[in-house]
C-alpha positions as CSV (number, residue, x, y, z in Angstrom):
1,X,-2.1,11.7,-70.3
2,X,-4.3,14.0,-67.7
3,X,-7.1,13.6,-66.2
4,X,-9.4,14.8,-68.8
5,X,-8.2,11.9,-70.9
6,X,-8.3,9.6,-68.5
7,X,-12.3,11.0,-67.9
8,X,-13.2,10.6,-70.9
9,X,-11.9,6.9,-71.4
10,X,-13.1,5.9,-68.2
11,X,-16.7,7.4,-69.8
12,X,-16.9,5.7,-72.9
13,X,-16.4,2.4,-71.0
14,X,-19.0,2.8,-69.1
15,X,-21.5,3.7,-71.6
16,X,-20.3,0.4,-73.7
17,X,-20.5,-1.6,-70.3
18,X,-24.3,0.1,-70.1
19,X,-25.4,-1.3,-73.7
20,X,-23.6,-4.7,-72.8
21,X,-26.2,-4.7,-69.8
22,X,-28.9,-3.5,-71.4
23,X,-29.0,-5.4,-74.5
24,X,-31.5,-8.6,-74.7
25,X,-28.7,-11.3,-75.1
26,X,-28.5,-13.9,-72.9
27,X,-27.0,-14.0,-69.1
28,X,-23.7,-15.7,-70.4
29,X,-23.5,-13.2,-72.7
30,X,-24.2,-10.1,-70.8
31,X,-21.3,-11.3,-68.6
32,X,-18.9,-12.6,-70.6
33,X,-18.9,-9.0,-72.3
34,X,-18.6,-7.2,-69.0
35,X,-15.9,-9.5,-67.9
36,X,-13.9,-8.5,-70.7
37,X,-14.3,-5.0,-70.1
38,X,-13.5,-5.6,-67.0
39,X,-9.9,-7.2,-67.9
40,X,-9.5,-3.9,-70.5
41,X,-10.1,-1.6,-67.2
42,X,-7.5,-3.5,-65.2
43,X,-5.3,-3.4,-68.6
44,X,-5.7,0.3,-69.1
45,X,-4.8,0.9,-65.1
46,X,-2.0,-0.7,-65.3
47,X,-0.5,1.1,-68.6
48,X,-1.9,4.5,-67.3
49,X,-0.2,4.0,-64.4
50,X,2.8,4.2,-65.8
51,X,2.1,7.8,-67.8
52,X,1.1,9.5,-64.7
53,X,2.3,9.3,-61.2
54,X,-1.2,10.7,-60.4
55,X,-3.5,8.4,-61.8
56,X,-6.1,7.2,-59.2
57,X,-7.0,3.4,-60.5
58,X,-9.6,3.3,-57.8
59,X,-11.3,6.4,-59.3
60,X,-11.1,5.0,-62.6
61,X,-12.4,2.1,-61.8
62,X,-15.2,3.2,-60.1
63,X,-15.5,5.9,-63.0
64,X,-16.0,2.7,-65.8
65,X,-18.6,1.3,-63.8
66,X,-18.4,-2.2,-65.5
67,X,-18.0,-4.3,-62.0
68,X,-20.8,-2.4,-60.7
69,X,-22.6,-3.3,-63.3
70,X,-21.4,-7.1,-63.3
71,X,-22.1,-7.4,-60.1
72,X,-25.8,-6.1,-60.7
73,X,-25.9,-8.7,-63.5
74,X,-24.9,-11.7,-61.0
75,X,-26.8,-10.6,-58.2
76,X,-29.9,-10.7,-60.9
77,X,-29.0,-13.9,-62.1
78,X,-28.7,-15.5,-58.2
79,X,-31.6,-13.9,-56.8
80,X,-33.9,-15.5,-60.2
81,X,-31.9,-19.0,-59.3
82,X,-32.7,-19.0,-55.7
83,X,-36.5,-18.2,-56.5
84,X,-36.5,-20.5,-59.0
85,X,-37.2,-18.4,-62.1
């Protein structure tokens, strides 16, 4: 695999893990979903690892964007808690 397919993957995560965020379900919802892209990000790093010495899994990572996202999500969801919302 090169890094154009690796690109692209790494893109159409992130747009999935953008409608996860953006949709109206719930909080549980929203992250359950991006925690389980998340685990398929860390899946996909460590099989495309193995196809090319090259691969960056920081880069990907980063590239998916779902713990970004997550993180958004939780930081949301605390800051809501702690003003009582």
């Amino acid at each position: 695999m090169t890094k154009k397919h690796f690109e692209a993957i790494a893109e159409d995560i992130n747009t999935r893990a953008i409608v996860v965020y953006s949709s109206d379900s719930s909080y549980d919802e929203k992250w359950f979903g991006l925690l389980t892209l998340a685990h398929l990000v860390n899946d996909f790093v460590s099989t495309f690892s193995k196809f090319n010495d090259n691969f960056n899994a920081a880069i990907f990572i980063t590239a998916c964007g779902v713990n970004k996202l997550k993180l958004e999500l939780e930081t949301i969801q605390a800051t809501q808690i702690a003003s009582g919302i």
